[in-house]
mmJSON file of the N, C-alpha and C atoms, coordinates in Angstrom:
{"data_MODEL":{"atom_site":{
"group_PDB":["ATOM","ATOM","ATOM","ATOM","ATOM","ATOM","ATOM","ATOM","ATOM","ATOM","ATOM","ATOM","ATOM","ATOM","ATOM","ATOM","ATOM","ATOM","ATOM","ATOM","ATOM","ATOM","ATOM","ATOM","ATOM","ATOM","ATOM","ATOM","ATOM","ATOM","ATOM","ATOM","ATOM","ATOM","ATOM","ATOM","ATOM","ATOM","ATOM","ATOM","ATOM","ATOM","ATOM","ATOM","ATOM","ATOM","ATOM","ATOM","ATOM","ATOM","ATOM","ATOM","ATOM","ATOM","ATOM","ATOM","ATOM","ATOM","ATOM","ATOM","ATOM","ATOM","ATOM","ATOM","ATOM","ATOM","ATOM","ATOM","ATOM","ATOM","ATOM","ATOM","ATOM","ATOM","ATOM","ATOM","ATOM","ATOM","ATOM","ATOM","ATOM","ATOM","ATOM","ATOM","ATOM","ATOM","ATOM","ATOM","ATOM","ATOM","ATOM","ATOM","ATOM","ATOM","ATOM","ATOM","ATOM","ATOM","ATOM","ATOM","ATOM","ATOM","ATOM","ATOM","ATOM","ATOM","ATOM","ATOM","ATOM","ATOM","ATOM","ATOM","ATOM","ATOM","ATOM","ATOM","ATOM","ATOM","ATOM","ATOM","ATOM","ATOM","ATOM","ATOM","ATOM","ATOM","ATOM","ATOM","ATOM","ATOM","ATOM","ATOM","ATOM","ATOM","ATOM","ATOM","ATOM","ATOM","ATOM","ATOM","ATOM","ATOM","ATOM","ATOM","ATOM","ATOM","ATOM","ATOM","ATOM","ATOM","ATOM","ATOM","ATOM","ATOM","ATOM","ATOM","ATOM","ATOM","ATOM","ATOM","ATOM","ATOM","ATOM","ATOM","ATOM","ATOM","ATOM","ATOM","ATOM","ATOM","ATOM","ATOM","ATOM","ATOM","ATOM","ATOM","ATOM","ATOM","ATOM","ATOM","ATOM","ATOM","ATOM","ATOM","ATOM","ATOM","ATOM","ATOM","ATOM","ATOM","ATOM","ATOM","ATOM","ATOM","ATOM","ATOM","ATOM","ATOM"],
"id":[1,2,3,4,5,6,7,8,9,10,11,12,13,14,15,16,17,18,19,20,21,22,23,24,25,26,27,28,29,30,31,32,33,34,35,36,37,38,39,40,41,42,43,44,45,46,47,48,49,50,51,52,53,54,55,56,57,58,59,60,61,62,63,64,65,66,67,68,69,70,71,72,73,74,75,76,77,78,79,80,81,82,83,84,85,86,87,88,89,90,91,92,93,94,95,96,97,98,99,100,101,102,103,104,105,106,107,108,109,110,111,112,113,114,115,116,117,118,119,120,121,122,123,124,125,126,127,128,129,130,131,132,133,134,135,136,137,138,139,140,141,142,143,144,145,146,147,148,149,150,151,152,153,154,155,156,157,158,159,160,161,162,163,164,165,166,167,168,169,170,171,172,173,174,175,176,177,178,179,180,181,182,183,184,185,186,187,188,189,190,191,192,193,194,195,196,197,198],
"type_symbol":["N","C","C","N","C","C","N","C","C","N","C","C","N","C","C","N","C","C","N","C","C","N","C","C","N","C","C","N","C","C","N","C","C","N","C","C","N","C","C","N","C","C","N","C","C","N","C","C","N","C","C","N","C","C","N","C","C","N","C","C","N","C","C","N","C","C","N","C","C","N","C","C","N","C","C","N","C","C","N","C","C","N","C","C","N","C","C","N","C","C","N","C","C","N","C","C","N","C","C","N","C","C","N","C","C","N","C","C","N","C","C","N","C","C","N","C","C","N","C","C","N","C","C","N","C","C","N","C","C","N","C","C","N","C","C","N","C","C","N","C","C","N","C","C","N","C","C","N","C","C","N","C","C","N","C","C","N","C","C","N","C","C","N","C","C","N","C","C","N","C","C","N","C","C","N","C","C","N","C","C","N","C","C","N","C","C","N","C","C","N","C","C","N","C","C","N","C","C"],
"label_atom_id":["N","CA","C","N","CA","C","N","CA","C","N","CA","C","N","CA","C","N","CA","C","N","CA","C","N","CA","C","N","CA","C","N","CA","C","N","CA","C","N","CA","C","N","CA","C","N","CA","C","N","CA","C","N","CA","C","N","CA","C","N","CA","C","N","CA","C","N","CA","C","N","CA","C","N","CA","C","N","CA","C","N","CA","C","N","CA","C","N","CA","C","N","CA","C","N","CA","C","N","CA","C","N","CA","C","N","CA","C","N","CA","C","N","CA","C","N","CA","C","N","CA","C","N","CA","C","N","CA","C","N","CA","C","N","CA","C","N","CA","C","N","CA","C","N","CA","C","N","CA","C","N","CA","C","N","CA","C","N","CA","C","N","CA","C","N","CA","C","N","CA","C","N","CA","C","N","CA","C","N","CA","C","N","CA","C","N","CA","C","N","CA","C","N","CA","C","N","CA","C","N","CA","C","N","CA","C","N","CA","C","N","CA","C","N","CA","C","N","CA","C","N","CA","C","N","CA","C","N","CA","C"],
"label_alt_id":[null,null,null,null,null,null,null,null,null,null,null,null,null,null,null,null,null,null,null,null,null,null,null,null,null,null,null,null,null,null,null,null,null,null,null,null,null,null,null,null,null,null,null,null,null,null,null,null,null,null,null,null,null,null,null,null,null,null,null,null,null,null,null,null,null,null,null,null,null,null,null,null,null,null,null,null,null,null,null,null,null,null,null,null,null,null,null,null,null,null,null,null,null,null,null,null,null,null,null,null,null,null,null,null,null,null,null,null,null,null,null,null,null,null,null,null,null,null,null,null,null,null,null,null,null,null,null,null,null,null,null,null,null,null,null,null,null,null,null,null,null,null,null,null,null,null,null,null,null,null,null,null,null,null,null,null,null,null,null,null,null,null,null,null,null,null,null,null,null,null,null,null,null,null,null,null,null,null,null,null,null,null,null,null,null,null,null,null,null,null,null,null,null,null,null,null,null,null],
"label_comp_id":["UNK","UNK","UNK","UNK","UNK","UNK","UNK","UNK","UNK","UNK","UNK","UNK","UNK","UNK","UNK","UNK","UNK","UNK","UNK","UNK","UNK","UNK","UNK","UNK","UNK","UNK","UNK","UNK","UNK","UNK","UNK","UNK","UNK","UNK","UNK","UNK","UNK","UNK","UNK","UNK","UNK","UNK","UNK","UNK","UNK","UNK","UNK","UNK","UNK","UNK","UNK","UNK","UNK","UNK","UNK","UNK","UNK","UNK","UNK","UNK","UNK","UNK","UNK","UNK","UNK","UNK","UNK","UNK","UNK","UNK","UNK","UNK","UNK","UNK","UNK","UNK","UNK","UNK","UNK","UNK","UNK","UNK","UNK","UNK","UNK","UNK","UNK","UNK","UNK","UNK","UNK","UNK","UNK","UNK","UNK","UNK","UNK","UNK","UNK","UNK","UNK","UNK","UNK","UNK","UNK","UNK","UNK","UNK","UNK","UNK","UNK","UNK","UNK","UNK","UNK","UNK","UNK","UNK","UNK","UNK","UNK","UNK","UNK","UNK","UNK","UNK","UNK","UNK","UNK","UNK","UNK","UNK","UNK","UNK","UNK","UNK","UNK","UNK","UNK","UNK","UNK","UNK","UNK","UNK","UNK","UNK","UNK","UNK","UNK","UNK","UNK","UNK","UNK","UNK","UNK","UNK","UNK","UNK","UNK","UNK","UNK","UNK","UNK","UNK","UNK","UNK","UNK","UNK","UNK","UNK","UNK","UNK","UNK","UNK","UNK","UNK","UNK","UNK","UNK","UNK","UNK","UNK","UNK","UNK","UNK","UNK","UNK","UNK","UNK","UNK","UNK","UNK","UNK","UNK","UNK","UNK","UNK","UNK"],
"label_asym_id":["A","A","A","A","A","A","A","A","A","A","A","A","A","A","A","A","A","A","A","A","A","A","A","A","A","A","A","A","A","A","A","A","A","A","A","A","A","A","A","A","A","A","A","A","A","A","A","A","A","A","A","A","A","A","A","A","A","A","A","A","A","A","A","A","A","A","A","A","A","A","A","A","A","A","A","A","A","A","A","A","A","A","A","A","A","A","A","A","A","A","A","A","A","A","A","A","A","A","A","A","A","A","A","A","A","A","A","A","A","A","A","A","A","A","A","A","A","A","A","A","A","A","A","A","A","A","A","A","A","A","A","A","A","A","A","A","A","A","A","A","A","A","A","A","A","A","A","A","A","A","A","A","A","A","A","A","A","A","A","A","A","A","A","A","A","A","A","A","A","A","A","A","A","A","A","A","A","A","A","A","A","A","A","A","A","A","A","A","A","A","A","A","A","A","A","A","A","A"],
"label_entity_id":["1","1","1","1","1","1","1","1","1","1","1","1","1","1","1","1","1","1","1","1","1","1","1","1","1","1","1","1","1","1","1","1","1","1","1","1","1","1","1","1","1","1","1","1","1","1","1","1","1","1","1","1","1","1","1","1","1","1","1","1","1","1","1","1","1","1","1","1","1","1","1","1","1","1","1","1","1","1","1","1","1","1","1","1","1","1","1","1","1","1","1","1","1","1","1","1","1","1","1","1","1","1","1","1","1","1","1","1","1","1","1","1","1","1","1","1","1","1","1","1","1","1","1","1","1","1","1","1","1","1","1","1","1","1","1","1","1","1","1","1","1","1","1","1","1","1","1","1","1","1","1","1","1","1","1","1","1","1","1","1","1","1","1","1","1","1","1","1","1","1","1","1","1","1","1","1","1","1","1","1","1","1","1","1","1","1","1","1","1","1","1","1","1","1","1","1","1","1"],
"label_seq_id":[1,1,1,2,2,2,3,3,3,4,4,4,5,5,5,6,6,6,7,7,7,8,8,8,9,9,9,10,10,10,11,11,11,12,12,12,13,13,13,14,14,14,15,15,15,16,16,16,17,17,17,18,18,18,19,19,19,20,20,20,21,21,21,22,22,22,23,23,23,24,24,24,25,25,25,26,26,26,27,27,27,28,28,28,29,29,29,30,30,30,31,31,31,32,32,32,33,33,33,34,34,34,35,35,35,36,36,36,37,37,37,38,38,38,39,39,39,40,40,40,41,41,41,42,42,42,43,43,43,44,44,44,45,45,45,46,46,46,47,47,47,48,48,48,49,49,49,50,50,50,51,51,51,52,52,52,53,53,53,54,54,54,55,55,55,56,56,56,57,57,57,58,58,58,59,59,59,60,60,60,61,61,61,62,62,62,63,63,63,64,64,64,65,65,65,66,66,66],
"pdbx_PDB_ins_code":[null,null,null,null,null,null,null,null,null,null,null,null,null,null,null,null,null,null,null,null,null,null,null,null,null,null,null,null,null,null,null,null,null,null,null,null,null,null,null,null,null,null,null,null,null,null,null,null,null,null,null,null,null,null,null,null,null,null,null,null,null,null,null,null,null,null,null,null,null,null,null,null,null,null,null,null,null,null,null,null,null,null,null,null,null,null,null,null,null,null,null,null,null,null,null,null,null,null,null,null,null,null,null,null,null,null,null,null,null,null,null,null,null,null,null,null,null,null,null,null,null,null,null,null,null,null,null,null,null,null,null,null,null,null,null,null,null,null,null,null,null,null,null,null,null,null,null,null,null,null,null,null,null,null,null,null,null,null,null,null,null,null,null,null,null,null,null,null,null,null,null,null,null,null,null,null,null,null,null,null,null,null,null,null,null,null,null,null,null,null,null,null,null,null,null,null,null,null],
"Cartn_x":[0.849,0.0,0.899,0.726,1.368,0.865,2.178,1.547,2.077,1.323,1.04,1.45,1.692,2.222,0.659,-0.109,-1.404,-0.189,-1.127,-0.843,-1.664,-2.813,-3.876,-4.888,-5.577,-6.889,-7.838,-8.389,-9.441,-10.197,-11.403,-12.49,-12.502,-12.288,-12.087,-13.843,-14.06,-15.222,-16.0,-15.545,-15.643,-16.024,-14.711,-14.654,-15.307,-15.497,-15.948,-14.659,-13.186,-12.291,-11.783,-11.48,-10.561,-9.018,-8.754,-7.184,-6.412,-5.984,-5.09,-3.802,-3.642,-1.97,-0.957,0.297,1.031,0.719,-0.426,-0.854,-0.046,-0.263,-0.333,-1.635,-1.722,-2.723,-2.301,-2.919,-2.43,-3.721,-3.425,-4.127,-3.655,-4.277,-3.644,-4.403,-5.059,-5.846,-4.829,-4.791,-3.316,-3.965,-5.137,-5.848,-6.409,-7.494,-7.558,-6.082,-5.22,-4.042,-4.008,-3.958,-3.547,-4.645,-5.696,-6.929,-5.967,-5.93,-5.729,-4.866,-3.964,-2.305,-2.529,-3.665,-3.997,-4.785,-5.718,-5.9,-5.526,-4.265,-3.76,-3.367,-4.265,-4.282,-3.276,-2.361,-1.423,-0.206,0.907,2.01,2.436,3.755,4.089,4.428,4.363,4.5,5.677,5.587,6.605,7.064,8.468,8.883,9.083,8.87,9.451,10.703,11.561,12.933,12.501,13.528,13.392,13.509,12.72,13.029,14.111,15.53,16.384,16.34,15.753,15.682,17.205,17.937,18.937,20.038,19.857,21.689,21.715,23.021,23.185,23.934,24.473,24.939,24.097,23.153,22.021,21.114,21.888,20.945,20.348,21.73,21.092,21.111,20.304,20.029,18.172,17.616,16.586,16.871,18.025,18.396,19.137,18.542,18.766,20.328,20.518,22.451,22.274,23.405,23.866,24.73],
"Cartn_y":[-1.17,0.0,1.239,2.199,3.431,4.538,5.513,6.284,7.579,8.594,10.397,11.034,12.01,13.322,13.851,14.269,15.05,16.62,17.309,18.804,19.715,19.231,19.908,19.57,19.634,19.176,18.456,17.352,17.307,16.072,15.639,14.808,13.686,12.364,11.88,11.877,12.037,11.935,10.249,9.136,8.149,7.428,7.746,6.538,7.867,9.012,9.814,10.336,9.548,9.437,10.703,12.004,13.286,12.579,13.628,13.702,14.945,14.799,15.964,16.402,17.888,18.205,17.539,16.996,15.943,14.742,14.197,12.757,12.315,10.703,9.97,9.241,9.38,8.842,7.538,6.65,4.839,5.05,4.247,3.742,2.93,1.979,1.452,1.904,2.736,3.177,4.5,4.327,5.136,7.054,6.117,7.12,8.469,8.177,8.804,9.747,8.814,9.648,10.569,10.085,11.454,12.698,12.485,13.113,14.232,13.901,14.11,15.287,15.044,15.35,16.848,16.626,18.025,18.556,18.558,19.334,19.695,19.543,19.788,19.385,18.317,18.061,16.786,16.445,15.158,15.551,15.152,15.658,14.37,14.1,12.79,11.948,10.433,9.172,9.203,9.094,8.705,6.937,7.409,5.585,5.072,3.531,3.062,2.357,2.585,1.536,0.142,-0.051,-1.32,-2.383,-3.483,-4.204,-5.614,-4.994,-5.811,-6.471,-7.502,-7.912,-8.719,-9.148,-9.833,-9.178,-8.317,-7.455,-6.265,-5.954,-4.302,-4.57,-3.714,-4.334,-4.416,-3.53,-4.26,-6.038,-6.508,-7.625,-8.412,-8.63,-9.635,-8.867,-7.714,-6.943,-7.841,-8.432,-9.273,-10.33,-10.45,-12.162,-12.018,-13.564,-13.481,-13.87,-13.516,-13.256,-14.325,-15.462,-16.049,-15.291],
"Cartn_z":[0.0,0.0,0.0,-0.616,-0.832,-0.134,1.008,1.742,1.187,1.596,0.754,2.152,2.204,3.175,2.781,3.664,3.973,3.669,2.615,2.909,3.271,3.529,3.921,4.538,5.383,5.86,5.405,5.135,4.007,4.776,4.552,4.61,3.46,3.522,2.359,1.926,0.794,0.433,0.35,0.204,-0.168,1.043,2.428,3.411,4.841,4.727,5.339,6.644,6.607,7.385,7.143,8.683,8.304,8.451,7.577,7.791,8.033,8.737,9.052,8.754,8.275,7.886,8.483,7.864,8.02,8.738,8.78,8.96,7.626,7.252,6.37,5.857,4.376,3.589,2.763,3.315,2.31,1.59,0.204,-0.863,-2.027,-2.223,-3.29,-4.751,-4.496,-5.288,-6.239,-6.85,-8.332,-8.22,-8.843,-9.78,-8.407,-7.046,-6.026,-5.662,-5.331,-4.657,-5.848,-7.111,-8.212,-8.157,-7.646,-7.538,-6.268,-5.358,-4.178,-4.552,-5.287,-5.229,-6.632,-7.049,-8.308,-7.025,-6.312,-5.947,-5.048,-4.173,-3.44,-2.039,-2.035,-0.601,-0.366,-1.168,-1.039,-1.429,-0.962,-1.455,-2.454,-2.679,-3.181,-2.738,-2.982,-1.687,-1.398,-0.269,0.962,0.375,0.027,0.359,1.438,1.56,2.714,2.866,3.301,4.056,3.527,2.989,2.749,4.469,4.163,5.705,5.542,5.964,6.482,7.447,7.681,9.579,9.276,10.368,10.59,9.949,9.559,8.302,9.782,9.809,10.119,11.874,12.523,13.698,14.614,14.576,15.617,15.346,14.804,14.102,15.327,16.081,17.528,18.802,18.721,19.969,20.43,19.937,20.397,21.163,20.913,21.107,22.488,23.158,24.674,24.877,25.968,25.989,27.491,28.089,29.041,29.99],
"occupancy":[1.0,1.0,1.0,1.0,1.0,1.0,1.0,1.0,1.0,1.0,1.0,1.0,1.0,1.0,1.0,1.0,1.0,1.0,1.0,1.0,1.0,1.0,1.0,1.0,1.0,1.0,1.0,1.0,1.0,1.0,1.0,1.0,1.0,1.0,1.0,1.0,1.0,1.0,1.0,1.0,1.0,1.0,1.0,1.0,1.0,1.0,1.0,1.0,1.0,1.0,1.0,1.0,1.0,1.0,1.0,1.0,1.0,1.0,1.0,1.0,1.0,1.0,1.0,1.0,1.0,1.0,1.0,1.0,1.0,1.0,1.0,1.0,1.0,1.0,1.0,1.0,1.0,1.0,1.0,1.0,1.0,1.0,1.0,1.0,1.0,1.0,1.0,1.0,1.0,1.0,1.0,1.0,1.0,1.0,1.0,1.0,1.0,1.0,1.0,1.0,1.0,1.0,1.0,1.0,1.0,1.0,1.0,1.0,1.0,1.0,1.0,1.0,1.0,1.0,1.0,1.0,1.0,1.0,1.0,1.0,1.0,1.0,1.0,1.0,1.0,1.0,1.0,1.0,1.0,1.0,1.0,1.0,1.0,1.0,1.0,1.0,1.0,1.0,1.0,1.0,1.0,1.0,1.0,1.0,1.0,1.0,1.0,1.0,1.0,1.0,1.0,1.0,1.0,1.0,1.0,1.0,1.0,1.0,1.0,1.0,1.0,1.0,1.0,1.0,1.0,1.0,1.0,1.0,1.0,1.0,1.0,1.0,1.0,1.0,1.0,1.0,1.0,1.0,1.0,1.0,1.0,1.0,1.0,1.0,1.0,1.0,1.0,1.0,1.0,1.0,1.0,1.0,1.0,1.0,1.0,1.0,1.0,1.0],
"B_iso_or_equiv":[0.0,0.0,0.0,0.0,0.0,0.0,0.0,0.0,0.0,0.0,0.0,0.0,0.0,0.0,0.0,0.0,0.0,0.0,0.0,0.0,0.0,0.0,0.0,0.0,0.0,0.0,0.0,0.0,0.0,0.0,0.0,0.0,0.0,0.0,0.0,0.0,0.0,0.0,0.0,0.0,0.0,0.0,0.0,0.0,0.0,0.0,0.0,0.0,0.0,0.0,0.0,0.0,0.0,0.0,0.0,0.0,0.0,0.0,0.0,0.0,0.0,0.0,0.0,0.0,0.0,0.0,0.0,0.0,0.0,0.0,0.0,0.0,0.0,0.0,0.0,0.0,0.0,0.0,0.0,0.0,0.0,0.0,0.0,0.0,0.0,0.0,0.0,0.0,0.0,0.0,0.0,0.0,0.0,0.0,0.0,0.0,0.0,0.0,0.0,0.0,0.0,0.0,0.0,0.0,0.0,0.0,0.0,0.0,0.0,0.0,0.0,0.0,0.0,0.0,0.0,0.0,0.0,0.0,0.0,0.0,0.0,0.0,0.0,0.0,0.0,0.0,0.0,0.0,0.0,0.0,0.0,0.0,0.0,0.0,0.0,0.0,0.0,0.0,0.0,0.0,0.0,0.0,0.0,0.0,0.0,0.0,0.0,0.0,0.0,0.0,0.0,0.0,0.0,0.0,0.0,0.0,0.0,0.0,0.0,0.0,0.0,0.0,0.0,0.0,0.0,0.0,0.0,0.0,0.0,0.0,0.0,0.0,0.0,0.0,0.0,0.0,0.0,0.0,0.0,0.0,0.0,0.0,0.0,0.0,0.0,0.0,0.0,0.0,0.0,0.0,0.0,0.0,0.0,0.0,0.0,0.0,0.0,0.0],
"pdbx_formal_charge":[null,null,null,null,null,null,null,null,null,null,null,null,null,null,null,null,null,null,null,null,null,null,null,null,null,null,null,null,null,null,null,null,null,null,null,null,null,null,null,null,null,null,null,null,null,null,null,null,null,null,null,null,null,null,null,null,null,null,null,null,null,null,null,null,null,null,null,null,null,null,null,null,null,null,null,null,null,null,null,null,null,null,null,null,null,null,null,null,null,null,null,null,null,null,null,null,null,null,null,null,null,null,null,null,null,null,null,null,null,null,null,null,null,null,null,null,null,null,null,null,null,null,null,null,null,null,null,null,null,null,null,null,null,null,null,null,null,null,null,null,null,null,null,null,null,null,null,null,null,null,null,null,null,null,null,null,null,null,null,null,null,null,null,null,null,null,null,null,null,null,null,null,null,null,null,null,null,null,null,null,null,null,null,null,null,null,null,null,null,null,null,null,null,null,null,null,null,null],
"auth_seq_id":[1,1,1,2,2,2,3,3,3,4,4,4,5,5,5,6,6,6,7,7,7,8,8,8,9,9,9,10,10,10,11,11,11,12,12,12,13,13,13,14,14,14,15,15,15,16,16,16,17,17,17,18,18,18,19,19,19,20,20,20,21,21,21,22,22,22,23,23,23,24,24,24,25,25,25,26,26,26,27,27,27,28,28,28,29,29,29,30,30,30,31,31,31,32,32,32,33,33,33,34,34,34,35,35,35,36,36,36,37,37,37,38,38,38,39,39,39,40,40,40,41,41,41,42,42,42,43,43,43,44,44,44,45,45,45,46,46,46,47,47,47,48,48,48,49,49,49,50,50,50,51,51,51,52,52,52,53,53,53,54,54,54,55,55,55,56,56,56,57,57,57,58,58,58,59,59,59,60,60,60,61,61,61,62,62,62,63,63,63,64,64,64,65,65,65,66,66,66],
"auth_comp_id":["UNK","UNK","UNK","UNK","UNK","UNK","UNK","UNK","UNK","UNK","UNK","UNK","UNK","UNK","UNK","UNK","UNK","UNK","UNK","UNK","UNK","UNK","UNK","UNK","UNK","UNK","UNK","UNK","UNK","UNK","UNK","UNK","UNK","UNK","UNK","UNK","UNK","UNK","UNK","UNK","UNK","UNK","UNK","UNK","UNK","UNK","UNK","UNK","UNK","UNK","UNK","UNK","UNK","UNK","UNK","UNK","UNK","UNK","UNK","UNK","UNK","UNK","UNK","UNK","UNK","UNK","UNK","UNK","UNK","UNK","UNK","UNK","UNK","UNK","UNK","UNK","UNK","UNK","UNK","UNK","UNK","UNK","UNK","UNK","UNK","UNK","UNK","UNK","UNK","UNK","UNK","UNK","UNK","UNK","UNK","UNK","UNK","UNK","UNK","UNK","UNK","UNK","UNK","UNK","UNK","UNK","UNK","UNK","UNK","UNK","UNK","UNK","UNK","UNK","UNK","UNK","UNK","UNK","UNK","UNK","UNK","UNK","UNK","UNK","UNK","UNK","UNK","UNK","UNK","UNK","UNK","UNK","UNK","UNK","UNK","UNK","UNK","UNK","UNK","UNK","UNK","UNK","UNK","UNK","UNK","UNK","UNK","UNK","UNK","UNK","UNK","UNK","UNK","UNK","UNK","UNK","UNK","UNK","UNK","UNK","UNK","UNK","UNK","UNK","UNK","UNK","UNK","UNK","UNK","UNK","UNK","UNK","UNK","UNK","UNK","UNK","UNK","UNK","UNK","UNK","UNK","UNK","UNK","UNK","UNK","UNK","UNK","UNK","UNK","UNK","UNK","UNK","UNK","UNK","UNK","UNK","UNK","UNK"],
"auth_asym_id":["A","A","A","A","A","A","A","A","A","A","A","A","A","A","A","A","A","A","A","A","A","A","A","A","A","A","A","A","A","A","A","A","A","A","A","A","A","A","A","A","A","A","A","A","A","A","A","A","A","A","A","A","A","A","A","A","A","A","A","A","A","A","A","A","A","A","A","A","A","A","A","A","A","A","A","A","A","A","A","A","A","A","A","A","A","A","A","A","A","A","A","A","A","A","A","A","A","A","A","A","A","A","A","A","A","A","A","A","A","A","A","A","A","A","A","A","A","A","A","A","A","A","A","A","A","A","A","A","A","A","A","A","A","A","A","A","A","A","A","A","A","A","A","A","A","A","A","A","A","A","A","A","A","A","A","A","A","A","A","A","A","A","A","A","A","A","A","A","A","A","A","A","A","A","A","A","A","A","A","A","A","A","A","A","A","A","A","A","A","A","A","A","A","A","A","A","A","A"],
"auth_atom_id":["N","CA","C","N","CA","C","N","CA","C","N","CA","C","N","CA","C","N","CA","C","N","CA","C","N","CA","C","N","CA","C","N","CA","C","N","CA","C","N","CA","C","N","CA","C","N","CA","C","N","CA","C","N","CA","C","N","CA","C","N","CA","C","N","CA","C","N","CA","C","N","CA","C","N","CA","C","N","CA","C","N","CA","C","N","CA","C","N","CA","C","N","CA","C","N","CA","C","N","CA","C","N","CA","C","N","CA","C","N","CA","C","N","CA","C","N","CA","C","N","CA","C","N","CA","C","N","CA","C","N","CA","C","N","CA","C","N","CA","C","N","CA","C","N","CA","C","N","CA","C","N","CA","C","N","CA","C","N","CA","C","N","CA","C","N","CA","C","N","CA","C","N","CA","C","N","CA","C","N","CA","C","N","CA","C","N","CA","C","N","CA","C","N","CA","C","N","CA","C","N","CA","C","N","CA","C","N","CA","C","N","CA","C","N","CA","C","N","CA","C","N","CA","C","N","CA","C","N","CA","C"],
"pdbx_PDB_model_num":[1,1,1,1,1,1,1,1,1,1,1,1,1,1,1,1,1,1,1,1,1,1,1,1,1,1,1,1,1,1,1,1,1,1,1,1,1,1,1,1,1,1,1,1,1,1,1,1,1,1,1,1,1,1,1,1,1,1,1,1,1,1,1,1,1,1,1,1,1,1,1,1,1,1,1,1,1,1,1,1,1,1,1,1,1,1,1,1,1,1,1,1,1,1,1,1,1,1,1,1,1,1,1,1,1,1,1,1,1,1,1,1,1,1,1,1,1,1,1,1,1,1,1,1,1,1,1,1,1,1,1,1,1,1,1,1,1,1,1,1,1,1,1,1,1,1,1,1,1,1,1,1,1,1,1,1,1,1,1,1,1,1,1,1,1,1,1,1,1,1,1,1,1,1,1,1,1,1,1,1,1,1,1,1,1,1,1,1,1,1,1,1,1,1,1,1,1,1]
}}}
């Protein structure tokens, strides 16, 4: 699912849910977010981090120690 930067206040018309300036907006819906984003109220999607579990030096900070 793809998330939007709120730039503005708005009421979704569809699901009746507010959103508020810098909340986040998910949709997998293309065409809405492009709706959103002409008239102003969406910025452009936010990527996400890819998820490495087990890489990086924190890998075994979960893991129980003797």
């Amino acid at each position: 699912m793809k998330q939007y930067l709120v730039l503005n206040d708005f009421i979704d018309r569809f699901t009746k849910e507010y959103y508020p300036k810098g909340s986040m907006y998910s949709t997998n819906d293309a065409e809405r977010a492009e709706e959103l984003q002409q008239k102003g109220f969406l910025g452009d999607e936010v990527k996400q981090p890819a998820n490495r579990k087990g890489k990086g030096k924190n890998a075994d900070e979960d893991r129980e120690t003797e």
